[in-house]
N, CA, C and O of each residue as an XYZ file, in Angstrom:
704
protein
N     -69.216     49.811     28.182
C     -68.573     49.266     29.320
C     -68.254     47.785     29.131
O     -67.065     47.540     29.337
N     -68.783     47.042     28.893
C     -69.070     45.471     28.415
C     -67.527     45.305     27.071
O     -66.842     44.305     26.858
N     -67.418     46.897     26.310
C     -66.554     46.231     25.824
C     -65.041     46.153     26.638
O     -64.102     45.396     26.390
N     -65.143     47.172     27.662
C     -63.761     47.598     28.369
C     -63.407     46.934     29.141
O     -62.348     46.755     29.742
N     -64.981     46.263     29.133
C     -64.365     44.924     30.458
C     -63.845     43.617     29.389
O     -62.990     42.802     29.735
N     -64.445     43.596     28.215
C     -64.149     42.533     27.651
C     -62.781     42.278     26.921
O     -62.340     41.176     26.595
N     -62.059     43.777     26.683
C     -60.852     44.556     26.436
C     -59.682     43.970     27.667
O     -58.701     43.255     27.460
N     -60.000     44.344     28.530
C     -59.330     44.281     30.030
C     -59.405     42.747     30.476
O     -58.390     42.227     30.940
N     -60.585     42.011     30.346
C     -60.137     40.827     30.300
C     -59.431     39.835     29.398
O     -59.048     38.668     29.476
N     -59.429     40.609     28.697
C     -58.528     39.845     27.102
C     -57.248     39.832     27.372
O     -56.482     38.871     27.314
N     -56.958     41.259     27.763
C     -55.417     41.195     27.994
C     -55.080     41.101     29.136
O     -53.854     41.007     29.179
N     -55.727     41.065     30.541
C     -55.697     40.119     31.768
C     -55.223     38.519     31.278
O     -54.221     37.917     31.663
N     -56.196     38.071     30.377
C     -55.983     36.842     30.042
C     -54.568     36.866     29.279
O     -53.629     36.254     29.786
N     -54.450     37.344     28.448
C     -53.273     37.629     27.877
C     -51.764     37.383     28.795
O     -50.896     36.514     28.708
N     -51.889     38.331     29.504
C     -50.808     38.257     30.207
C     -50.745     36.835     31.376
O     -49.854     36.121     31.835
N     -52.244     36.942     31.511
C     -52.152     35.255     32.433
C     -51.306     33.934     31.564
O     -50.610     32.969     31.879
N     -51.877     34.596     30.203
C     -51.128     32.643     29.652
C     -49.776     32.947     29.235
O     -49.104     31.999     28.830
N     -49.132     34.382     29.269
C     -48.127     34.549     28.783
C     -47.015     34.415     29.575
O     -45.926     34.019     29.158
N     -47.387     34.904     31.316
C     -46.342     34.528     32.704
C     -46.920     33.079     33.004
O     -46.525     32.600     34.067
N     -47.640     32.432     32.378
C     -48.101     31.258     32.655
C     -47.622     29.704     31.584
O     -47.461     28.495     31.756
N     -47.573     30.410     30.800
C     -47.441     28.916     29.504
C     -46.026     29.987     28.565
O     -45.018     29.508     28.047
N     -46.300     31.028     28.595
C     -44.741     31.578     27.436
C     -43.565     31.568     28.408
O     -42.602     30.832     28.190
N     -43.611     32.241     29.308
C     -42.418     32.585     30.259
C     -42.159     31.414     30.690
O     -41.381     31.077     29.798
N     -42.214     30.527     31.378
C     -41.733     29.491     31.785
C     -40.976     28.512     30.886
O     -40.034     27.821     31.273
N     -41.652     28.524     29.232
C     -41.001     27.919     28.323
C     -39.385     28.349     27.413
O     -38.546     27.705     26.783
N     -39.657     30.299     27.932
C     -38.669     31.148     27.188
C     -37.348     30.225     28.678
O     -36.246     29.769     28.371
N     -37.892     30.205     30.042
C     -36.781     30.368     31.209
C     -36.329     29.100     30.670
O     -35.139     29.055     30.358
N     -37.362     27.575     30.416
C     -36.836     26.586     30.371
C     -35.193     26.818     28.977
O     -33.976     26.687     29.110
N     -36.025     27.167     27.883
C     -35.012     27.806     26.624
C     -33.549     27.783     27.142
O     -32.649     26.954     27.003
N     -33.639     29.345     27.989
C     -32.062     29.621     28.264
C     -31.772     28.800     29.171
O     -30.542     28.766     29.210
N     -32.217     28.082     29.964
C     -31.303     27.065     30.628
C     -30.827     25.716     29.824
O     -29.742     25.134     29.805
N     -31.948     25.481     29.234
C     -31.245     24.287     27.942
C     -30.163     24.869     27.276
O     -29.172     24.144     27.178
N     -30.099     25.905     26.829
C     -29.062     26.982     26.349
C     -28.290     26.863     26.936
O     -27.376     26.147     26.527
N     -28.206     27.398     28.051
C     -26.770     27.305     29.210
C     -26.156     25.990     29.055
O     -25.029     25.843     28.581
N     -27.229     24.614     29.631
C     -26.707     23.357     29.367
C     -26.169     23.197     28.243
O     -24.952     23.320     28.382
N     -26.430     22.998     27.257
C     -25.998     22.724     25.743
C     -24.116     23.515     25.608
O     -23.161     22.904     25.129
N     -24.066     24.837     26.132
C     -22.761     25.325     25.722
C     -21.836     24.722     27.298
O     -20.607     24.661     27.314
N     -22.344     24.495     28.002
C     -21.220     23.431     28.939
C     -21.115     21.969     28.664
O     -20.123     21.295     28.940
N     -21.960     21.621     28.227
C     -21.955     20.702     26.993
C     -21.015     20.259     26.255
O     -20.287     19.268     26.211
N     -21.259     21.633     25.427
C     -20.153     21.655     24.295
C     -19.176     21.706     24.447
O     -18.358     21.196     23.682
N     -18.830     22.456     25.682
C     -17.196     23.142     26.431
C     -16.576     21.810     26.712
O     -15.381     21.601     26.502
N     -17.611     20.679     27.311
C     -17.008     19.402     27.945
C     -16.637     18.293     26.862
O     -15.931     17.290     26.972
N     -17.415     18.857     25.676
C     -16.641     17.900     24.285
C     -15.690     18.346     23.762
O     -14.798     17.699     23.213
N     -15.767     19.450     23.866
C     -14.159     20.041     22.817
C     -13.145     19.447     24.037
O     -12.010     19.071     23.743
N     -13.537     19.405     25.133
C     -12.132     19.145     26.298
C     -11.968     17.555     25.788
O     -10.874     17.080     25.486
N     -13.360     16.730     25.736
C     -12.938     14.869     25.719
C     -12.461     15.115     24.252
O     -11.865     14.109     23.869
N     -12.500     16.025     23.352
C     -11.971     16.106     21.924
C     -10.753     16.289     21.998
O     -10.078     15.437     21.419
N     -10.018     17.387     22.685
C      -8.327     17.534     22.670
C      -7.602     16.412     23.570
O      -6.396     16.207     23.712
N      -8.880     15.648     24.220
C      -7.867     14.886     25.241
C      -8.045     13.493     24.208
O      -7.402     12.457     24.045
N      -8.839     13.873     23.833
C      -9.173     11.836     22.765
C      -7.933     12.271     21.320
O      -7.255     11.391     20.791
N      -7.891     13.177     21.062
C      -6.729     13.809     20.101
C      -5.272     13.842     20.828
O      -4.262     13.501     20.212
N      -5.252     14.097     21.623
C      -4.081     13.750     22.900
C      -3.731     12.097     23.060
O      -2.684     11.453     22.996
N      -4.279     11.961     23.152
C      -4.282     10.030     23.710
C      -3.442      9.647     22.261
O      -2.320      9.181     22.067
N      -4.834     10.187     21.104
C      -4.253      9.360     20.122
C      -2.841      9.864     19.498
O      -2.098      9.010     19.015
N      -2.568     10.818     19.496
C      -0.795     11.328     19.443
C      -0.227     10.503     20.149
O       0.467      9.635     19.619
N      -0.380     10.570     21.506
C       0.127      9.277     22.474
C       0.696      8.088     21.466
O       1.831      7.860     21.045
N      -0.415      7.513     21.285
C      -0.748      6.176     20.787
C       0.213      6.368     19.620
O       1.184      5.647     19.388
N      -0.111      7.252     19.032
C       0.990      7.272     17.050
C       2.794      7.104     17.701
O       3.545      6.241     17.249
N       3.258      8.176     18.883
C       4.434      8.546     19.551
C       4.823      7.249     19.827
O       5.965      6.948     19.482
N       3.944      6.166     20.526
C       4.184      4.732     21.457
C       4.808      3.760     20.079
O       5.916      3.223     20.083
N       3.809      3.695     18.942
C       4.547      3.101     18.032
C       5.152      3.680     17.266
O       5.272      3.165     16.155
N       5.620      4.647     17.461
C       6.617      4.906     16.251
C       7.905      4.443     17.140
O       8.934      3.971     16.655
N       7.703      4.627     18.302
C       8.975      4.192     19.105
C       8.526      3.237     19.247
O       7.634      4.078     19.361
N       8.167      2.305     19.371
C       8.124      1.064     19.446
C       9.201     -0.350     19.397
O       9.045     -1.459     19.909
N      10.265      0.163     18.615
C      11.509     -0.701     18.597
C      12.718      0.036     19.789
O      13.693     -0.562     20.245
N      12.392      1.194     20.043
C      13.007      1.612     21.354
C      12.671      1.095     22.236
O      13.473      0.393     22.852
N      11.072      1.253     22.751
C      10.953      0.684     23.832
C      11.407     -1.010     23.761
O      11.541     -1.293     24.952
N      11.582     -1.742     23.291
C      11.380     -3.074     22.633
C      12.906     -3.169     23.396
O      13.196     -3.830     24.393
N      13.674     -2.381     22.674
C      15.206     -2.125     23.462
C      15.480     -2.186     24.690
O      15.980     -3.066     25.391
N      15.059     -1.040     24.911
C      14.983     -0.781     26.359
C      14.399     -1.343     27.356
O      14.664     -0.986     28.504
N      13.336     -2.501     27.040
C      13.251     -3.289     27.697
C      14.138     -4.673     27.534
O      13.990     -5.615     28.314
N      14.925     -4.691     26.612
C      16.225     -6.136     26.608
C      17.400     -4.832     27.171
O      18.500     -5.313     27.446
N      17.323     -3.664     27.319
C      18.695     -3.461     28.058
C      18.354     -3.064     29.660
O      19.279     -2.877     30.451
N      17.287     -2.981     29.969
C      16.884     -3.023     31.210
C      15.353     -3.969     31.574
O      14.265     -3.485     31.889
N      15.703     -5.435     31.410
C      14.970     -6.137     31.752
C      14.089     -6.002     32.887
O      14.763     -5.635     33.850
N      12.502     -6.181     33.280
C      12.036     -6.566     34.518
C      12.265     -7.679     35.352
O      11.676     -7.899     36.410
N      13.370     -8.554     34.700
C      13.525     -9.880     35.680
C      14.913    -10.071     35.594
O      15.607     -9.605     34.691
N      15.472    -11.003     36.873
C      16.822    -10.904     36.873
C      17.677    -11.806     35.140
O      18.723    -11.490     34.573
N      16.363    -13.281     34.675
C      16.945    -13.706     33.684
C      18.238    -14.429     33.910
O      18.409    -14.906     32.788
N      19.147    -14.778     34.550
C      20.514    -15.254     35.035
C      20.507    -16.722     34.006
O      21.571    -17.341     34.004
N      19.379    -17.282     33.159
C      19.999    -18.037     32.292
C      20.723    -17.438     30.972
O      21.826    -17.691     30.487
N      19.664    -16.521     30.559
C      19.781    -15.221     29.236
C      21.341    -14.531     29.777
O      22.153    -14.266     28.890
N      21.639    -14.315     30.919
C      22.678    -13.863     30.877
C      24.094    -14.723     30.521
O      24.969    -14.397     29.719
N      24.032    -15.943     31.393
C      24.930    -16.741     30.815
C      24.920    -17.089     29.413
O      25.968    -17.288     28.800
N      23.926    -17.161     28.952
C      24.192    -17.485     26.825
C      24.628    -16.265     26.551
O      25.355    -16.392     25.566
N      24.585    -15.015     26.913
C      25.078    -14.125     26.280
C      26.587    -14.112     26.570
O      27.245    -13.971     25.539
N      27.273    -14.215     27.634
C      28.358    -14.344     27.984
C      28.890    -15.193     27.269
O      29.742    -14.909     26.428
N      28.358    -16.669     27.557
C      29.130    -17.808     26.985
C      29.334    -17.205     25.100
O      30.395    -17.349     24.492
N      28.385    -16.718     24.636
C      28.267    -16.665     23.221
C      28.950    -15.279     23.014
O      28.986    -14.988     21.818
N      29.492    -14.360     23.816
C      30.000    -13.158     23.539
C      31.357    -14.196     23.788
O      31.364    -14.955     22.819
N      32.511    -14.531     24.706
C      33.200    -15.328     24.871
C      33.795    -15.981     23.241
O      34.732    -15.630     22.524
N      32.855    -16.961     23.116
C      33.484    -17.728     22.272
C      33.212    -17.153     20.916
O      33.871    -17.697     20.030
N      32.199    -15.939     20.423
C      32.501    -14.626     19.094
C      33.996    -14.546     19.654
O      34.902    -15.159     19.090
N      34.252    -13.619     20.996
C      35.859    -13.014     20.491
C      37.036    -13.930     20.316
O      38.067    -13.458     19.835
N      36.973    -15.349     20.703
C      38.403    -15.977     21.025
C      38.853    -16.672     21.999
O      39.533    -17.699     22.013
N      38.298    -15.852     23.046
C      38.980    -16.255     23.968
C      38.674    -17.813     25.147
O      37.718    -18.573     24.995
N      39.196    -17.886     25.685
C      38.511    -19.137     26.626
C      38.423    -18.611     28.133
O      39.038    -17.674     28.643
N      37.719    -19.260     28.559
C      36.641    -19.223     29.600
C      36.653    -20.277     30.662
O      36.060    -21.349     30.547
N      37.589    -19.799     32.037
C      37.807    -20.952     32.858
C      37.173    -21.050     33.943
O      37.356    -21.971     34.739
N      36.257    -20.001     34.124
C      35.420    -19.462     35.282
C      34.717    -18.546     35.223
O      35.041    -17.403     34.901
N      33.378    -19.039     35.608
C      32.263    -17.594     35.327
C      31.388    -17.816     36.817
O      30.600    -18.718     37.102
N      31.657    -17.119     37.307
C      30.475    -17.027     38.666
C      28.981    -15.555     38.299
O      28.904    -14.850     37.292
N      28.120    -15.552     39.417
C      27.114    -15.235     39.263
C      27.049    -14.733     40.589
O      27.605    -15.573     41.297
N      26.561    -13.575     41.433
C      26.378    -13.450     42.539
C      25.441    -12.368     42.218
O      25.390    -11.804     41.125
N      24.604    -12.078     43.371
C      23.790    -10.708     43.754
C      24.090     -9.900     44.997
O      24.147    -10.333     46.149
N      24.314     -8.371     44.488
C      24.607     -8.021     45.908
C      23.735     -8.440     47.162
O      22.858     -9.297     47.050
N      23.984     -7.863     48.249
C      23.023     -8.127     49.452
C      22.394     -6.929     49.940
O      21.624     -6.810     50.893
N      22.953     -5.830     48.939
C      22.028     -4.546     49.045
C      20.301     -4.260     48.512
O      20.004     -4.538     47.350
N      19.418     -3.785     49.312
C      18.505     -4.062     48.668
C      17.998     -3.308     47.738
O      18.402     -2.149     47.839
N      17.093     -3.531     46.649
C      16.537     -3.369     45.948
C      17.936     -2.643     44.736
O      18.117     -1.538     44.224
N      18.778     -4.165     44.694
C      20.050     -3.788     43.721
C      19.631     -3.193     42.409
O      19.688     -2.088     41.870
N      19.165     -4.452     42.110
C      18.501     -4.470     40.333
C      19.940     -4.671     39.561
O      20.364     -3.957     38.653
N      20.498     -5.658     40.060
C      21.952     -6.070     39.242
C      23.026     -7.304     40.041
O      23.318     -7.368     41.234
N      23.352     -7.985     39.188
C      23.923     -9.062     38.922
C      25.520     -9.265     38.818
O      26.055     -9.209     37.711
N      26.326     -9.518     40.069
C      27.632     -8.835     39.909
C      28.077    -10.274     38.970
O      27.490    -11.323     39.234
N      29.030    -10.251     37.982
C      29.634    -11.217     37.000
C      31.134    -11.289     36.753
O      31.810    -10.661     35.938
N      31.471    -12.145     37.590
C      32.890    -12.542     37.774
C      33.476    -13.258     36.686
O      33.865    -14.336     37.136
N      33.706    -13.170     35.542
C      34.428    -13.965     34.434
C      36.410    -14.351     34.525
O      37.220    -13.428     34.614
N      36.782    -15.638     34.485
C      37.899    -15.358     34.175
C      38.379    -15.990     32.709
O      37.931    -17.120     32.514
N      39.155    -15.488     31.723
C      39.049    -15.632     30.672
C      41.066    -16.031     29.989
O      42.100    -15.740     30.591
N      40.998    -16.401     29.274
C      42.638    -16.370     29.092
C      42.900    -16.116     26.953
O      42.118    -16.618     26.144
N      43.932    -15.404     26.614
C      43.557    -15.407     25.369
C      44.429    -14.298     24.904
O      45.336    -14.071     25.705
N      44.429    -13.576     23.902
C      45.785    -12.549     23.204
C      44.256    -11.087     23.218
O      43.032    -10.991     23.310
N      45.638    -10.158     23.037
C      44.856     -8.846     23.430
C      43.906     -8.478     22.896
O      42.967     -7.805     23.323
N      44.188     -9.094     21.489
C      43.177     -9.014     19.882
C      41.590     -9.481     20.554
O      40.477     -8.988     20.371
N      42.062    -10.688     21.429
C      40.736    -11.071     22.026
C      40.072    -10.214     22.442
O      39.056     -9.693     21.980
N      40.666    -10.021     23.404
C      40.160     -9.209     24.757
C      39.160     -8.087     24.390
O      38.015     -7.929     24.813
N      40.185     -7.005     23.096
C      39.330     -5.745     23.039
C      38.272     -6.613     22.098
O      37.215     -6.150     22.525
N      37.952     -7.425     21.246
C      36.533     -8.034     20.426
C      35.496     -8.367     21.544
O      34.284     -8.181     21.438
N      36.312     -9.028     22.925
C      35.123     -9.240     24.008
C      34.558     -7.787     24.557
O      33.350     -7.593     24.692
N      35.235     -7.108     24.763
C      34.693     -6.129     25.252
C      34.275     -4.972     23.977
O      33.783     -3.917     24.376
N      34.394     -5.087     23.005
C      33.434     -4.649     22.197
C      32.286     -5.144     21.725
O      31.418     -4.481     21.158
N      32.258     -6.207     21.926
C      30.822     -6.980     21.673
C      30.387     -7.027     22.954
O      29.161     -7.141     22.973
N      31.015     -6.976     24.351
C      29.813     -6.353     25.451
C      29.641     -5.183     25.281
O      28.510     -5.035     24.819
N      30.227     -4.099     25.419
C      29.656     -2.900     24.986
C      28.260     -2.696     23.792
O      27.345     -1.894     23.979
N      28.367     -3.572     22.635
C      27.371     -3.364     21.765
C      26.406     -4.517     21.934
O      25.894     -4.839     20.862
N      25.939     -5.364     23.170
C      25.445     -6.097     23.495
C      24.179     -5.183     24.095
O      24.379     -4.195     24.803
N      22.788     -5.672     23.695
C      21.679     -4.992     24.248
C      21.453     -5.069     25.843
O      20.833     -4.296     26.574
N      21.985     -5.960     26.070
C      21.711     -6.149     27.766
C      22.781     -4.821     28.221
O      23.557     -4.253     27.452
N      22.580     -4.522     29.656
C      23.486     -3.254     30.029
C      24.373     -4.092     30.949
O      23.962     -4.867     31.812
N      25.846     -3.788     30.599
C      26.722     -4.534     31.283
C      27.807     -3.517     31.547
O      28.420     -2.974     30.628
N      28.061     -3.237     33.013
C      28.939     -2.266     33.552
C      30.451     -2.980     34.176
O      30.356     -3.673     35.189
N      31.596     -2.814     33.637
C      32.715     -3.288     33.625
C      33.130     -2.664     35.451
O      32.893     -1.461     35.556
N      33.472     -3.075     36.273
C      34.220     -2.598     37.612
C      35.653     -2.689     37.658
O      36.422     -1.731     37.743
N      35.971     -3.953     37.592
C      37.405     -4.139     37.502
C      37.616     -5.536     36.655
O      36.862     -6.488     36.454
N      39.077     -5.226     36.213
C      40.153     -5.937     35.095
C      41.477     -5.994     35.587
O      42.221     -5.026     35.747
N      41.734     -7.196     35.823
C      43.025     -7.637     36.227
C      43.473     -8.579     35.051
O      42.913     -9.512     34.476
N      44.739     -7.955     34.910
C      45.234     -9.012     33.951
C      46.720     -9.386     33.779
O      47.551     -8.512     33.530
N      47.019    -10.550     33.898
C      48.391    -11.232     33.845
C      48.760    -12.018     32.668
O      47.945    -12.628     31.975
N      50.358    -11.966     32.421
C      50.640    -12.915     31.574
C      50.756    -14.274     32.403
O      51.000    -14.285     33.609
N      50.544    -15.482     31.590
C      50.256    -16.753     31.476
C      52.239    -17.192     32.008
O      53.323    -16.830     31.550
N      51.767    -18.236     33.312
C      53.191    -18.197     33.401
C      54.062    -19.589     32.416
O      53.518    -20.681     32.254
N      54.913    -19.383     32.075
C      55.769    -20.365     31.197
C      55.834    -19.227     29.762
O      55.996    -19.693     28.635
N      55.713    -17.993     29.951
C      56.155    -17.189     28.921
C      56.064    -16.710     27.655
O      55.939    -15.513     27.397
N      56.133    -17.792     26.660
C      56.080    -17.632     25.625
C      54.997    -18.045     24.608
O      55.114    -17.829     23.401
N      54.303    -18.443     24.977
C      52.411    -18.610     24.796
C      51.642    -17.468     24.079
O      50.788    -17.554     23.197
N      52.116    -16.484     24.626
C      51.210    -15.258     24.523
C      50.150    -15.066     24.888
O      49.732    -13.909     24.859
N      49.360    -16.074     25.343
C      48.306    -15.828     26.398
C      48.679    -15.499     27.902
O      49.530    -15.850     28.719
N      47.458    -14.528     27.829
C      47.436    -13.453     28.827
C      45.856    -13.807     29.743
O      44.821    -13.960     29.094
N      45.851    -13.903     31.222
C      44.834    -14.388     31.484
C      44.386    -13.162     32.039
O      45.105    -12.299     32.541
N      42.691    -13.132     31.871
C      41.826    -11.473     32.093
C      41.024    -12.159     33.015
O      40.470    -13.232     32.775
N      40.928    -11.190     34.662
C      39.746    -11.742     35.358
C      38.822    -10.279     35.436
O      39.215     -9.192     35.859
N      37.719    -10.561     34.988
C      37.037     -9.561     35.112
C      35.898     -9.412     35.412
O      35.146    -10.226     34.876
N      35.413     -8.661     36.093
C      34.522     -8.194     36.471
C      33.287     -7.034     36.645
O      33.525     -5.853     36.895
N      32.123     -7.517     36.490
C      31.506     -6.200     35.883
C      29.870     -6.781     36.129
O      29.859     -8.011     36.076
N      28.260     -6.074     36.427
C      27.632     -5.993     36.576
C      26.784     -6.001     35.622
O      26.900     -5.127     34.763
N      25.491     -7.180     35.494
C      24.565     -6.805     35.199
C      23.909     -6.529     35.034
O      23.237     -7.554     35.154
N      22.735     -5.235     34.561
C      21.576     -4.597     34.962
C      20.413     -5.228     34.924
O      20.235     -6.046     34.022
N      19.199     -4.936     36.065
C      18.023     -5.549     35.434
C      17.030     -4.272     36.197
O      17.445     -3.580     37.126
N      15.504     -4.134     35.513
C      14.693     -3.136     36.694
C      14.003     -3.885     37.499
O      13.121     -4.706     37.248
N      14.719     -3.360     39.044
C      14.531     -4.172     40.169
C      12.523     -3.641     40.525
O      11.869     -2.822     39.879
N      12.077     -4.441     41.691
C      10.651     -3.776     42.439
C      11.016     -1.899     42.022
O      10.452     -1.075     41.303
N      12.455     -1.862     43.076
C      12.387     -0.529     44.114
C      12.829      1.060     42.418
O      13.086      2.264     42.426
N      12.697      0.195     41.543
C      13.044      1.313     40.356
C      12.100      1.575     39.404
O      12.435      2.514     38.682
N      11.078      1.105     39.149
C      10.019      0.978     38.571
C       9.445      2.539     39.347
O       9.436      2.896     40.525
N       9.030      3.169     38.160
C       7.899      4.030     38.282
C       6.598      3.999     38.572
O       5.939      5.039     38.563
């Protein structure tokens, strides 16, 4: 009898340290388990997004002389000195002369442009070199209207051009 009790308490005991000191260590296990693979799930995500960024980052400079562009053809500030050297210096590249240049802003809001009244006098040869060197000018310059007359007393061959046309800039109200 002494041994059946000593049998029976063995594995009484047994099972005491086993729902007592094993089981609790196996439950702790699979929950570290569980943790560890959400874990992991949440690095592979900061992994495709830190691999993401840095594509970003390679895409930003490889364009880099675009954007560089695109910010001299759509400036954040109006600039109205930068605009006059470009004028004055597009002007006197084609030929022609330059008897009046005004500067105004609409009164519409959030324009983001610079209306530019030029009047100019000079032979036709001029004319199309001015307006091909605004056209290939980085700033964005939108032509509205062109009036143009011959020079009176005739035989000159100058022809006087008043023209007019807009400069772009990115206003507050266009910004992303």
């Amino acid at each position: 009898m002494t041994r059946k009790l000593l049998s029976s308490i063995i594995i009484a005991s047994s099972i005491l340290i086993f729902f007592l000191l094993v089981l609790p260590i196996f439950d702790k296990t699979r929950m570290l388990r569980g943790a560890i693979e959400q874990r992991g799930l949440i690095l592979d995500e900061l992994q495709e997004i830190s691999n993401r960024v840095a594509e970003l980052n390679s895409e930003v400079e490889r364009n880099e002389n675009n954007i560089v562009k695109l910010g001299q053809l759509l400036p954040k500030q109006k600039e109205v000195s930068e605009i006059l050297v470009m004028i004055e210096s597009i002007v006197s590249s084609s030929g022609l002369l330059m008897s009046e240049l005004n500067l105004s802003e609409p009164n519409v809001e959030g324009g983001g442009k610079i209306n530019v009244n030029v009047k100019l006098s000079g032979s036709l040869n001029s004319l199309m070199t001015f307006l091909d060197l605004l056209e290939k000018n980085l700033r964005l310059f939108e032509i509205s209207t062109m009036d143009i007359a011959a020079e009176s007393g005739g035989t000159s061959g100058r022809i006087n051009y008043d023209i007019k046309f807009e400069a772009r800039y990115l206003s507050h109200a266009d910004n992303f």
